[in-house]
VOSE-280955 format. One line per field, with one value per residue: residue in three letters; x, y, z of N, C-alpha, C, O in turn. Coordinates in steps of 0.001 Angstrom, whole numbers, plus 500000, padded with zeros to 6 digits. Each point is the difference from the previous one (the first is absolute). Example, Ala and Ser with C-alpha at 12.3 -4.5 7.8 and 13.67 -1.06 7.14 Angstrom:
residuo	ala:ser
n.east	513190:498614
n.north	494310:501069
n.up	507800:498615
ca.east	499110:500820
ca.north	501190:501190
ca.up	500000:500060
c.east	500900:499230
c.north	501200:501090
c.up	500000:500730
o.east	501036:500509
o.north	499981:501108
o.up	500665:500169
This chain:
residuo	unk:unk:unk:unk:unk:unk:unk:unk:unk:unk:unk:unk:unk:unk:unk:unk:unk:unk:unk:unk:unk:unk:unk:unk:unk:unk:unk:unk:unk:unk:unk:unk:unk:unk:unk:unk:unk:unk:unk:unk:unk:unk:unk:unk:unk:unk:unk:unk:unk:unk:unk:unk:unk:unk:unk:unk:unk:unk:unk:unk:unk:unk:unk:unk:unk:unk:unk:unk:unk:unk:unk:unk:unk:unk:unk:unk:unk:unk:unk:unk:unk:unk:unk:unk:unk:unk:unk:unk:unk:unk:unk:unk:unk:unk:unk:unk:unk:unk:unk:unk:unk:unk:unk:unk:unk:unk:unk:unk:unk:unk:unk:unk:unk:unk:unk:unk:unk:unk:unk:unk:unk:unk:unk:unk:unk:unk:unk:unk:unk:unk:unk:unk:unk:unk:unk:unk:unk:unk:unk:unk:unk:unk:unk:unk:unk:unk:unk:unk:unk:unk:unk:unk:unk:unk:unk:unk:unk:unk:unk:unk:unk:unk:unk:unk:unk:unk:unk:unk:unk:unk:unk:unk:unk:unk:unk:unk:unk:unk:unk:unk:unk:unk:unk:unk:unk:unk:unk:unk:unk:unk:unk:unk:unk:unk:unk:unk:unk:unk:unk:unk:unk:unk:unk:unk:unk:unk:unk:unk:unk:unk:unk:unk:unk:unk:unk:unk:unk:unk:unk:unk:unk:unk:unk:unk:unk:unk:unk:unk:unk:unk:unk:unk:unk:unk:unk:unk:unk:unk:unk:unk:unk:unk:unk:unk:unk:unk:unk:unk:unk:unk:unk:unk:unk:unk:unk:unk:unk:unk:unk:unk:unk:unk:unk:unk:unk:unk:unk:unk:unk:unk:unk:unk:unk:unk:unk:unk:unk:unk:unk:unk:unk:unk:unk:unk:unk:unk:unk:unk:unk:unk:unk:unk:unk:unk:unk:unk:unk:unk:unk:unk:unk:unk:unk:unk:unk:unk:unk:unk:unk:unk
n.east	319388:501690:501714:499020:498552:502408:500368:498968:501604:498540:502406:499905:501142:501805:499702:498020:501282:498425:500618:500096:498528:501570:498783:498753:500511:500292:498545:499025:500834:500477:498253:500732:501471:498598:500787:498326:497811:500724:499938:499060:499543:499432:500836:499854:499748:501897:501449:499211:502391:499989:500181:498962:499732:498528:499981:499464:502214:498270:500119:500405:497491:498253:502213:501027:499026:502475:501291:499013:501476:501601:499684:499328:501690:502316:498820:500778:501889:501394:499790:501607:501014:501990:500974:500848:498116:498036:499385:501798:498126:502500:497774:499036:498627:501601:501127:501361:499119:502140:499114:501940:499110:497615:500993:501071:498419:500268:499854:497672:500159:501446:498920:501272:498799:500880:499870:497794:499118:500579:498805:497929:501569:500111:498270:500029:499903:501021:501751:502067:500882:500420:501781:501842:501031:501268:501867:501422:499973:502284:500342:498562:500820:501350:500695:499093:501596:500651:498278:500663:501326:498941:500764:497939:500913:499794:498843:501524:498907:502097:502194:498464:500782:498431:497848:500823:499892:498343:499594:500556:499611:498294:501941:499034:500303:500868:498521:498622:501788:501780:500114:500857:500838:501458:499388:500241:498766:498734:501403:499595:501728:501218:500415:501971:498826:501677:498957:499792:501836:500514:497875:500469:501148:498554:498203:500809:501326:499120:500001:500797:499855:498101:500968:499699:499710:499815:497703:502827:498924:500061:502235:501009:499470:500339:498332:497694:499258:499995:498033:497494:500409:498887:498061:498526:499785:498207:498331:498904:498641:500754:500787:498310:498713:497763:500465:498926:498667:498492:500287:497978:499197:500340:499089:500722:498782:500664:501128:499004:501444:501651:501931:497605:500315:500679:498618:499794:498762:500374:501134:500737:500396:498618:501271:498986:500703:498410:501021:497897:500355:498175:501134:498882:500274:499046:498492:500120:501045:500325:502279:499798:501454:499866:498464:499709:501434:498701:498410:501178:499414:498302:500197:500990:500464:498219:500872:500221:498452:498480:501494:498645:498968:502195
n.north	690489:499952:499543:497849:499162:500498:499119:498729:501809:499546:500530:499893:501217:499596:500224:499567:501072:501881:501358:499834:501413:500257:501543:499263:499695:501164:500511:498293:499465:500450:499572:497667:501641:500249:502253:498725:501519:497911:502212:497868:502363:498974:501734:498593:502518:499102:499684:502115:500313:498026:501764:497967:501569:498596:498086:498192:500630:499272:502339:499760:500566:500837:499651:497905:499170:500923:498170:499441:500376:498783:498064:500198:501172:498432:497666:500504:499369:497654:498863:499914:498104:499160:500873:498810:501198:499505:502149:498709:500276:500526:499669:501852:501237:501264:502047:499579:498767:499774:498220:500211:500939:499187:498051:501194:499702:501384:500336:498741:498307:500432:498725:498080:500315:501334:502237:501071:500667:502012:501383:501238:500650:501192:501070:499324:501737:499216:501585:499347:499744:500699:500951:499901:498961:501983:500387:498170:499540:499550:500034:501247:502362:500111:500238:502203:501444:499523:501077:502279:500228:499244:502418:500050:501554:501222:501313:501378:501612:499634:500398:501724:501171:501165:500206:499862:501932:499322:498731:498978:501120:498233:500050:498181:502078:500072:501479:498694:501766:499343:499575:502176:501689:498537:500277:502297:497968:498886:498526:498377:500636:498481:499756:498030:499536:498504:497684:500374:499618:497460:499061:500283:499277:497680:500384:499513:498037:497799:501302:499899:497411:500335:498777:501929:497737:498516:501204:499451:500398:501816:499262:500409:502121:500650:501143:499357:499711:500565:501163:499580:500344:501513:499547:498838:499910:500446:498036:501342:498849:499277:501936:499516:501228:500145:501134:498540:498518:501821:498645:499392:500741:501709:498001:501824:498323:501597:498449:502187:498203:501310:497976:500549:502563:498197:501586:498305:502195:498217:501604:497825:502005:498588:498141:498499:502347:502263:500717:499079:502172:498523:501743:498004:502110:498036:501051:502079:499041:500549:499130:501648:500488:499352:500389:502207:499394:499848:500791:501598:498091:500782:501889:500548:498792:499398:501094:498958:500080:500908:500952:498089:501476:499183
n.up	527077:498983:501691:498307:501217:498966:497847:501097:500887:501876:500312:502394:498810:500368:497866:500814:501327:500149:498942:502886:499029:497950:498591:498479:497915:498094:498354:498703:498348:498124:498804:498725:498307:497897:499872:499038:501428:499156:499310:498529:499063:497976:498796:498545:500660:500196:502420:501716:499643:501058:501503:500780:501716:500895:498482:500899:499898:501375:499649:501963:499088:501271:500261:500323:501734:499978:499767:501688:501787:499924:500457:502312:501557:500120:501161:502365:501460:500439:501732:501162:500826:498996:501491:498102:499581:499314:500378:500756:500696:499523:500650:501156:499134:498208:501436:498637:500570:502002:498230:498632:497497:498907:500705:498601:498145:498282:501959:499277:501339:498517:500575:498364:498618:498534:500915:500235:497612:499891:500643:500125:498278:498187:500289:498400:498511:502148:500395:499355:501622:501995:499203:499418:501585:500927:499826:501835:502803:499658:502905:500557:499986:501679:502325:500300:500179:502222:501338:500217:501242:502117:500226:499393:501430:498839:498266:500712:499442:500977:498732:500646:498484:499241:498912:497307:498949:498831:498128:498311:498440:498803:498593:501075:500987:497508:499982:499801:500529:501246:502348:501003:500498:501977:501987:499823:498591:501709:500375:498732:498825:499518:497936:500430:497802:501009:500725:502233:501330:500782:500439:502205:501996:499938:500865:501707:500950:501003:501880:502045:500358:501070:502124:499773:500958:498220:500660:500174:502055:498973:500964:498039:499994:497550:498665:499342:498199:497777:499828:498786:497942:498323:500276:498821:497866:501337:499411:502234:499247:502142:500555:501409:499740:499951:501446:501751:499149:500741:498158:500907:498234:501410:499836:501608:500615:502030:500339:500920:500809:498601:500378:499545:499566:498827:500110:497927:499488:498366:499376:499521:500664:499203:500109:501459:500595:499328:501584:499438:501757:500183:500691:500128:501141:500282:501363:499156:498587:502057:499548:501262:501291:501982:502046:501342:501967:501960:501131:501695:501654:501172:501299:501867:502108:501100:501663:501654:502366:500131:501435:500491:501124:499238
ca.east	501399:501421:500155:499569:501025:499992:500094:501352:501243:501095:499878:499477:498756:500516:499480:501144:501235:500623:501288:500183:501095:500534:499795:499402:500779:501052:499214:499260:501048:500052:499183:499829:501246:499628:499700:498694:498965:500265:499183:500835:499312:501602:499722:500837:499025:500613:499818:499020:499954:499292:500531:499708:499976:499140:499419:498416:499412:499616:500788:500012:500707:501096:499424:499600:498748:499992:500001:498731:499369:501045:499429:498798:500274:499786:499190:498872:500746:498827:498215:499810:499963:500967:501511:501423:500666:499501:500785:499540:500679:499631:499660:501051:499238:500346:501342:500290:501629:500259:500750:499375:500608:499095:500005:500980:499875:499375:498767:499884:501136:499300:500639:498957:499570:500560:501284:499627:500133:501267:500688:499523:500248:501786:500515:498541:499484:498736:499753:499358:499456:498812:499786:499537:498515:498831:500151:498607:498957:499774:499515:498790:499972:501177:499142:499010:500827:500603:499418:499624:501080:500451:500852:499492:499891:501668:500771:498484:500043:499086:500091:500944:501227:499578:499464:501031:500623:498784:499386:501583:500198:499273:500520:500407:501756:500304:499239:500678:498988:500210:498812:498156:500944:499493:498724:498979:499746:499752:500857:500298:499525:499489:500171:500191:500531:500959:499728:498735:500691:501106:498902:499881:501079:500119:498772:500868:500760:499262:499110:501176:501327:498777:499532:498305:499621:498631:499582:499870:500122:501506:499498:499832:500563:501133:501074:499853:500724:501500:499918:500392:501123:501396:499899:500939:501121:500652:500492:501836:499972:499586:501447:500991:498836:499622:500693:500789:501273:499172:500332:498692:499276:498901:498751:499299:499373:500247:498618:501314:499440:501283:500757:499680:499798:501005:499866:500085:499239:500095:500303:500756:500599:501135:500190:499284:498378:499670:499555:498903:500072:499623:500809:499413:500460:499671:500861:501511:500737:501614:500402:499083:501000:500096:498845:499900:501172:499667:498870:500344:501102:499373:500088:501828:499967:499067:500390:501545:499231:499377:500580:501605:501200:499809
ca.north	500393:499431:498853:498714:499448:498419:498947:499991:499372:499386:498407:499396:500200:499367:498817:498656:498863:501155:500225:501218:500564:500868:500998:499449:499242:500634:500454:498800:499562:501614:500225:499150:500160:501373:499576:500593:499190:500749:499579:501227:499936:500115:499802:500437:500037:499960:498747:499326:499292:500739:498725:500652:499765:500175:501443:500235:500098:501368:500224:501509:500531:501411:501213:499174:500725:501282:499963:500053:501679:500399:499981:500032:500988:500068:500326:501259:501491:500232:500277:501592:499972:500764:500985:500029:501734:500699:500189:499472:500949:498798:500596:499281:498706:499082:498801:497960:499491:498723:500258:500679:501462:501169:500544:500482:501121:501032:499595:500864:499680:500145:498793:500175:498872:499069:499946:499216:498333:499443:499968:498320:498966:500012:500020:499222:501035:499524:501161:499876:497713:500404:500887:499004:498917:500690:500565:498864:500154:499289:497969:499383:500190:499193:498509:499598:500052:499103:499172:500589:499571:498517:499306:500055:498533:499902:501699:500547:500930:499801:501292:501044:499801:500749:499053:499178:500487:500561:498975:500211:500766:499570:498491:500345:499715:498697:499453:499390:500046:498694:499352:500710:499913:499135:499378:500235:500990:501582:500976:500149:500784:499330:498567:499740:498896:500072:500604:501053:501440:500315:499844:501738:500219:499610:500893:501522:499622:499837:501313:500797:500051:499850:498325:499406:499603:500773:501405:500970:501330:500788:500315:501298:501258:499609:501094:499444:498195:501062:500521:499249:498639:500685:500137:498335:500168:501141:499128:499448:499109:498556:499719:498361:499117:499477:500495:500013:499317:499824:501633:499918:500704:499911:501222:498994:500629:499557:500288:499542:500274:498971:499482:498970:500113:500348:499663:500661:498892:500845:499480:499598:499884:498665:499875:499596:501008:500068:498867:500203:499176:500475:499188:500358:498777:500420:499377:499959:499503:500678:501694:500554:499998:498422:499750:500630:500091:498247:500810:500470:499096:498739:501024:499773:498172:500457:500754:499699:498692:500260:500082:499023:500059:498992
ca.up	499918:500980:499803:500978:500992:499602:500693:500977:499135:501084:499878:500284:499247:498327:499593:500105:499020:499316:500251:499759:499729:501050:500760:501298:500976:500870:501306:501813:500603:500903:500803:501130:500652:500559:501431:500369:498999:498205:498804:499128:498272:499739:498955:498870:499328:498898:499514:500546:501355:501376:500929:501612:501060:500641:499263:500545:501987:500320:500637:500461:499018:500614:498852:498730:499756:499904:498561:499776:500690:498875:499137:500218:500010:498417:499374:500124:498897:498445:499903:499720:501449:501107:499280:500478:499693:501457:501407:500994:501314:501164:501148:500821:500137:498755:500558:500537:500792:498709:499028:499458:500075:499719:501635:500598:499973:500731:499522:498777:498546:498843:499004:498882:500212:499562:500831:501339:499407:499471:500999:500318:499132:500360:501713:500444:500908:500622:499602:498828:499857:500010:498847:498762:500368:500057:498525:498886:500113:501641:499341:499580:499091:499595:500142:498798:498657:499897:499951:498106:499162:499733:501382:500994:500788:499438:500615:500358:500599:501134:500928:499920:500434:501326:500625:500564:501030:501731:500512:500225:501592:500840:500379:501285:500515:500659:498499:498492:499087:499104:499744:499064:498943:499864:500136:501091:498818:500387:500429:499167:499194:498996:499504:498638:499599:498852:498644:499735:500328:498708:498893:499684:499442:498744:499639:499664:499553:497983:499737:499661:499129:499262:499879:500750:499069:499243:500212:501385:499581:500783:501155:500210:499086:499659:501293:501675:500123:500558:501047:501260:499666:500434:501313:500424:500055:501076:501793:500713:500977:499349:499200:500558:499217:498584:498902:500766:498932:498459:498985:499074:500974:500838:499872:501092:501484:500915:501600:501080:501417:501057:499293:499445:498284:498683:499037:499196:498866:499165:498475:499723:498494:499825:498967:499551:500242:501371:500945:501458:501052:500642:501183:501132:500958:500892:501503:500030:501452:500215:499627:498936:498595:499183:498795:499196:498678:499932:498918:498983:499065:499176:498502:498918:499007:498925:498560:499751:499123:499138:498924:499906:500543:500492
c.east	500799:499903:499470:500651:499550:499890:501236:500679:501154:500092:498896:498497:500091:499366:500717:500691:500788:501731:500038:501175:500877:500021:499146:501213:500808:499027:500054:501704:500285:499420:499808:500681:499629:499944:499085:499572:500000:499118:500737:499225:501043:499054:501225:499168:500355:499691:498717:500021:499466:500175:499655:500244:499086:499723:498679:499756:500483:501689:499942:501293:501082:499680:499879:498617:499401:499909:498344:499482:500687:499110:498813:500109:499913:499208:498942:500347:499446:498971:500021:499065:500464:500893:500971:500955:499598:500878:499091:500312:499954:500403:500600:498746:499911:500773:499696:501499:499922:501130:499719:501113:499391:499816:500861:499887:499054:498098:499937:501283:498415:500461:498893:498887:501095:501257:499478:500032:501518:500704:499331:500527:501524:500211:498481:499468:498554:498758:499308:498782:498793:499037:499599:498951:498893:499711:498942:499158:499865:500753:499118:500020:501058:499069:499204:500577:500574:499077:499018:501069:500328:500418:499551:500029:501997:500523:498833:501245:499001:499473:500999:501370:500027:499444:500933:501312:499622:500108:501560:500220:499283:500015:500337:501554:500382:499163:500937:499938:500614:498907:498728:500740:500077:498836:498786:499275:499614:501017:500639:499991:499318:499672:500092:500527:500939:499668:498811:500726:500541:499263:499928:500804:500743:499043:500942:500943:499352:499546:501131:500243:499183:499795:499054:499394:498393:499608:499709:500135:501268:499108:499991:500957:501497:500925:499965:501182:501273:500230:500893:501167:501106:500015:500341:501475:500773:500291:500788:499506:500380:501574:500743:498566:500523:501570:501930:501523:500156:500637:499673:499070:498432:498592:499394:499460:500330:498605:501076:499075:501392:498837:499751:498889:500567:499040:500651:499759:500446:500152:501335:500726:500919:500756:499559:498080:499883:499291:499843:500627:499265:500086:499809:500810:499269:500625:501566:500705:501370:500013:499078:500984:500514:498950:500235:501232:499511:499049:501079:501179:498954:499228:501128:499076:499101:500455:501142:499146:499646:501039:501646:500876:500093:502036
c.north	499241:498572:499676:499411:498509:498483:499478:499081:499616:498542:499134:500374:499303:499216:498429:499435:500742:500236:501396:500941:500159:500886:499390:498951:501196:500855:499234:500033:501832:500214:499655:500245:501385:499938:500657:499474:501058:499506:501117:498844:500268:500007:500770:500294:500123:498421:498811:498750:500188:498643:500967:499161:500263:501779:500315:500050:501725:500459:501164:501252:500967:501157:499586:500842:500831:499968:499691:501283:500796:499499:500607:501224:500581:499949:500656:501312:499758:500270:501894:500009:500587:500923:499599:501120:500311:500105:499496:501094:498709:500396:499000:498772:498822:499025:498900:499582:498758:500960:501293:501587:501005:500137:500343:501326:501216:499721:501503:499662:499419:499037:500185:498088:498838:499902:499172:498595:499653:499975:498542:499062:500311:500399:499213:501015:500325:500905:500313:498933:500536:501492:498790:499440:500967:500552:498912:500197:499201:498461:499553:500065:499185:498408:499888:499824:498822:498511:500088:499174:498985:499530:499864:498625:500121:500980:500570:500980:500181:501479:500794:500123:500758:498734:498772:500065:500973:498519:499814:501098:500207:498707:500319:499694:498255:499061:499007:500918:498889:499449:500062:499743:498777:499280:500175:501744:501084:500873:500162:501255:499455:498253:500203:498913:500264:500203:501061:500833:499915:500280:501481:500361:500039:500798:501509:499975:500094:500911:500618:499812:499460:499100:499510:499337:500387:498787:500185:501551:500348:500436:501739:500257:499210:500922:500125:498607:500438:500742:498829:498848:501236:500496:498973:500047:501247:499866:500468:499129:498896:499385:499099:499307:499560:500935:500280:499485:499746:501627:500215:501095:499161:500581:499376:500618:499043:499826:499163:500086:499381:499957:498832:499641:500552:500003:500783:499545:501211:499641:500156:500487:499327:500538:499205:499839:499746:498694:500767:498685:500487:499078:500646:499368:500548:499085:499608:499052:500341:501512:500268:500544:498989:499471:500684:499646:498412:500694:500140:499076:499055:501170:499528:498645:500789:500720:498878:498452:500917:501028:499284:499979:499238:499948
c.up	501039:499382:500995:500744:499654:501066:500956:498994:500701:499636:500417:499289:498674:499708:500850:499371:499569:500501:499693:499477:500203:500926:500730:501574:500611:501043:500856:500362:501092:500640:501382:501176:500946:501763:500420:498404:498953:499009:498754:498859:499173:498575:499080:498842:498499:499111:500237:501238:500872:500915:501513:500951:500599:499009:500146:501636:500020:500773:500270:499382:500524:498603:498691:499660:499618:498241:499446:499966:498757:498586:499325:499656:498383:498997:499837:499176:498267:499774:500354:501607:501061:498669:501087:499924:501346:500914:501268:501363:501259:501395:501282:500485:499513:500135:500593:500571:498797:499117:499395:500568:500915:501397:500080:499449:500943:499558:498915:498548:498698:499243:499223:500461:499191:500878:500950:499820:500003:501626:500781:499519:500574:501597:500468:501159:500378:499909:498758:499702:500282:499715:498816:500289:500143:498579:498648:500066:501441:499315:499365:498434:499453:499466:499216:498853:499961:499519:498614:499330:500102:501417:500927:500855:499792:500818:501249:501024:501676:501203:499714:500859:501529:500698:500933:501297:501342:500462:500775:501454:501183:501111:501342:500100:500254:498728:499265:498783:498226:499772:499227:498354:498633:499366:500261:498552:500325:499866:498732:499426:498714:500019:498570:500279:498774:498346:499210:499923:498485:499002:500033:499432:498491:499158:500384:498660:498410:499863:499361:498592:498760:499535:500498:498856:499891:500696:501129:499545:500983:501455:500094:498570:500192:501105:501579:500199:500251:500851:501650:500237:500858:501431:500802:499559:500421:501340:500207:501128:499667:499280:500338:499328:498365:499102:500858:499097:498356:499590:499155:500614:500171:500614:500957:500972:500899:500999:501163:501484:500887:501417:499256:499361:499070:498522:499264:498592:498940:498538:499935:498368:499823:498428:499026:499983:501278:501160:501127:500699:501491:501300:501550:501216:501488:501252:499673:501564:499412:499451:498857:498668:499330:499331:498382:498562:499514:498143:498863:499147:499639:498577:498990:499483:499246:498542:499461:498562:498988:499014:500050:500666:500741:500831
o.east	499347:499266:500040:501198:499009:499814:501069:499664:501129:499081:499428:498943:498980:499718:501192:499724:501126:500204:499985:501166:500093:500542:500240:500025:500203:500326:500476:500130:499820:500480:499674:499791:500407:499645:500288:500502:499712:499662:500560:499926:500868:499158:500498:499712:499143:499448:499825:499039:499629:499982:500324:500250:500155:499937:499678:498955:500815:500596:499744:501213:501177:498972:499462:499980:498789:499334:499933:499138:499366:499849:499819:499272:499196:500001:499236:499397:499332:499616:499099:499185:499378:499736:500013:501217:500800:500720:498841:501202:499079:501158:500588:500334:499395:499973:499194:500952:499333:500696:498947:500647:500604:499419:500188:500687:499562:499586:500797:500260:498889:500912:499046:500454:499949:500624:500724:500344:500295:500918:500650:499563:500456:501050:499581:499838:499071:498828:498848:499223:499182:498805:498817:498979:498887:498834:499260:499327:498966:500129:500361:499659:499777:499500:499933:499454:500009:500409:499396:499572:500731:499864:500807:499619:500615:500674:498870:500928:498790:499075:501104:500080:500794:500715:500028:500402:500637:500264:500206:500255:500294:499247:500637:500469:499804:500486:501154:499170:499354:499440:499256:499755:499533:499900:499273:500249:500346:499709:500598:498904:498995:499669:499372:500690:499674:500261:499737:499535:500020:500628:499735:499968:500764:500654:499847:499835:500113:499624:500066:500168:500607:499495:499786:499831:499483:500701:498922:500512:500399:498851:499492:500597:500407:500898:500880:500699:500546:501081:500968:500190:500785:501073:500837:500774:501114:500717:501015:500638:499865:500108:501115:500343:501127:500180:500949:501094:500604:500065:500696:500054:499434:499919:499400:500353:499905:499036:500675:499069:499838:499004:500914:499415:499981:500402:500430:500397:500008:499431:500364:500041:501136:499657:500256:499206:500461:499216:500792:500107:500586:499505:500420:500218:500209:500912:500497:499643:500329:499121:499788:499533:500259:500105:500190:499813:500402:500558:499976:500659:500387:499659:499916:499448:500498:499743:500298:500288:501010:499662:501079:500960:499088:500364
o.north	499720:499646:500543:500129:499310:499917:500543:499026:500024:499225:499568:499498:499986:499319:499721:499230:499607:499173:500633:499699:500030:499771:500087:499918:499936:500080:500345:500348:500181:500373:500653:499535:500361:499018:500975:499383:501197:498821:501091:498771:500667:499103:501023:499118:500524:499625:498886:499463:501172:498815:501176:498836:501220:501184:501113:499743:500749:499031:500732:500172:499998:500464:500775:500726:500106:500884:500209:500385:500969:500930:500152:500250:500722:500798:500103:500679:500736:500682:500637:500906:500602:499799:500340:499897:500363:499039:500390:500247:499408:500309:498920:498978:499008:498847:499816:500738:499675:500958:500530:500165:500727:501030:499514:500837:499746:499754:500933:500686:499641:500430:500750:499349:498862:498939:499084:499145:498807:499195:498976:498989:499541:499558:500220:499582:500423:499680:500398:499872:499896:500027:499664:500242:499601:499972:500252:500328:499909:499507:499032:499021:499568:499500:498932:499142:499547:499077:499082:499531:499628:498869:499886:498876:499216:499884:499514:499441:500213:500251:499634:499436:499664:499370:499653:499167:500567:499936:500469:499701:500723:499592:501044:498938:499364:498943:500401:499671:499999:499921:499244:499029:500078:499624:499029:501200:501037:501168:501074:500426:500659:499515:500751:499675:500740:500892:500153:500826:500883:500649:500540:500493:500821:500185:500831:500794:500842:500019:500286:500935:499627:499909:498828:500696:500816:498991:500275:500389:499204:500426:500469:499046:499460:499835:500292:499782:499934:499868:499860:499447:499799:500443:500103:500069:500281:500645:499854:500332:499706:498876:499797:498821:499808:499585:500646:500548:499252:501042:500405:500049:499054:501189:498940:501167:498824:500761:498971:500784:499210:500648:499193:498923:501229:499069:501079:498910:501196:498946:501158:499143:500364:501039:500310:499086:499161:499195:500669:498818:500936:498880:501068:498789:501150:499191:498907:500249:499861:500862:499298:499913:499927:499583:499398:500129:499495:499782:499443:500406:499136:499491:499603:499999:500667:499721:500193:499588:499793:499943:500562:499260:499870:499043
o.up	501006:499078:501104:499749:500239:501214:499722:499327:499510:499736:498999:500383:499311:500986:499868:499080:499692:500889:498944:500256:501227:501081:501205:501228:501213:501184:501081:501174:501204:501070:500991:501121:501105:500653:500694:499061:499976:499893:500104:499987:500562:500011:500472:499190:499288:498966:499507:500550:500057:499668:500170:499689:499946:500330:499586:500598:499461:500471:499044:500127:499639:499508:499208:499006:499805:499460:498788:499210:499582:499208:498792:499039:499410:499063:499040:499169:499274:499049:499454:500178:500875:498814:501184:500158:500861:500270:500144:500103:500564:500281:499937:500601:500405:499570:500912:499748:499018:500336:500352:501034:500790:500342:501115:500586:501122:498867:499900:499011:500391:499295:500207:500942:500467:499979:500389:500817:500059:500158:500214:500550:501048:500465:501137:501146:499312:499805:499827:499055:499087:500297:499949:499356:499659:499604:499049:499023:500661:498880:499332:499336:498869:498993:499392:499306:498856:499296:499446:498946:499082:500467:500923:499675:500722:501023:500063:500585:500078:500773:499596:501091:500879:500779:501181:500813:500888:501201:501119:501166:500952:500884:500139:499591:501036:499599:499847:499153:498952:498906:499376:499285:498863:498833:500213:500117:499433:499742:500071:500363:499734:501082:499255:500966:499073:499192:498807:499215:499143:499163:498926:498873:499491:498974:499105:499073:499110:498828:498805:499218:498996:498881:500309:498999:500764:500063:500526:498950:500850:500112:501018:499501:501029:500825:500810:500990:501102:500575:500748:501083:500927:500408:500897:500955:499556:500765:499319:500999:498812:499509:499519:499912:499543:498855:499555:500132:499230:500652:499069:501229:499453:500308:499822:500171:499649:500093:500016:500184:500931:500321:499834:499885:500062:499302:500407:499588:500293:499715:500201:499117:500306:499435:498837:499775:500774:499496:500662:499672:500545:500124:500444:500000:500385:499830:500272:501151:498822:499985:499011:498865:498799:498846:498943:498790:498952:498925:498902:499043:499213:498932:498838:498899:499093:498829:498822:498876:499327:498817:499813:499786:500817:500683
């Protein structure tokens, strides 16, 4: 089950002699401009285009990661694994800092397992983030699924959101913590590469809308696929990103570390069909809101190349 993680489709990968696309040309040209290190997978799954930027280097996901822990979830519920009915009792041992609702309540609040999935996705709740990862079965169980399915070496889930942020507040007074951030994977909560995220991404999407060609099988239940499209398109994070100049809607997950990590990867409802764009920016240099509205106007060219607007 899922989609394979294809061949690199970045310009400098082209046959010689080849002339790269448009969309290929308008990525290297944006990109180049990006201020920090950007990668972004761009497919139009309608029309089948696809054009990248360092769509095969590893980038530090942040909560991008969290859409594997989200998948995994779902297709367990089909299999008659977990109940997304179930009431969760979340204890004060449960709480995580960071993002997220379920710490500001009274410990003993009762959510159902599909509220804890939906809140990890639209407030990327840390809280929740790790209730879910215990609910699969751990990282390991993630990681094993990923690497059941094709991505291995692509996606990988490294540590719990607790874990991650013990390491973080372990840093002696004065730490880089940019630096760990940056560059330094341990510290990562995840790794993804662009076009492995968008190949999921694209496997929710064809699930959904029941274009999965023969004989891939559906990454989960027509109604899991919906499920989860409509929880992405419930983001409130991320609104200077991917849908910042666009009035098209939108189905996306953020992974954030200001001031200089911005991701944001999602499906694009164009008018001329949906487009996976999975867009990574890490070691941001300058205002971190300027990166972010930088994401959300090379989204606008994207949609603008592909339905005319010119």
């Amino acid at each position: 089950m899922g989609a394979m993680v294809g061949v690199l489709a970045s310009a400098e990968a082209q046959p010689s002699g080849a002339t790269p696309s448009g969309l290929q040309r308008l990525l290297d040209a944006e990109l180049a401009r990006f201020p920090g290190k950007a990668g972004v997978w761009v497919k139009h799954l309608t029309l089948g285009d696809e054009a990248g930027v360092r769509a095969d280097e590893a980038f530090n996901s942040a909560s991008v990661i969290k859409i594997p822990v989200l998948v995994l979830a779902m297709q367990m519920a089909d299999k008659g694994q977990l109940s997304l009915a179930q009431r969760i009792t979340i204890t004060a041992a449960d709480v995580r800092g960071g993002t997220g609702i379920f710490r500001y309540h009274d410990p003993g609040l009762q959510p159902t397992l599909r509220d804890v999935l939906l809140q990890m996705v639209i407030t990327s709740d840390n809280t929740a983030t790790d209730i879910a990862i215990g609910r699969v079965g751990g990282a390991d169980r993630v990681n094993g699924w990923l690497v059941a399915n094709g991505y291995g070496g692509a996606l990988r889930l490294n540590m719990t959101t607790a874990e991650l942020f013990a390491k973080y507040g372990a840093l002696p007074q004065g730490a880089n913590r940019n630096e760990k951030t940056n560059a330094d994977r341990t510290w990562w909560l995840g790794e993804m590469t662009p076009r492995a995220t968008g190949r999921i991404l694209e496997s929710i999407q064809r699930c959904n809308d029941g274009t999965a060609p023969a004989p891939v099988q559906p990454l989960a239940s027509k109604e899991a696929c919906a499920d989860m499209i409509r929880m992405l398109r419930g983001q409130q994070a991320g609104a200077r990103r991917l849908p910042h100049f666009l009035n098209v809607a939108v189905a996306h997950k953020t992974g954030d570390f200001p001031p200089v990590l911005a991701n944001d990867v999602g499906i694009i409802f164009a008018r001329s069909g949906p487009i996976v764009v999975a867009f990574f920016a890490n070691a941001i240099e300058g205002p971190f809101s300027e990166a972010e509205d930088r994401i959300g106007r090379i989204a606008q060219l994207i949609v603008e190349y592909f339905d005319g607007v010119r």
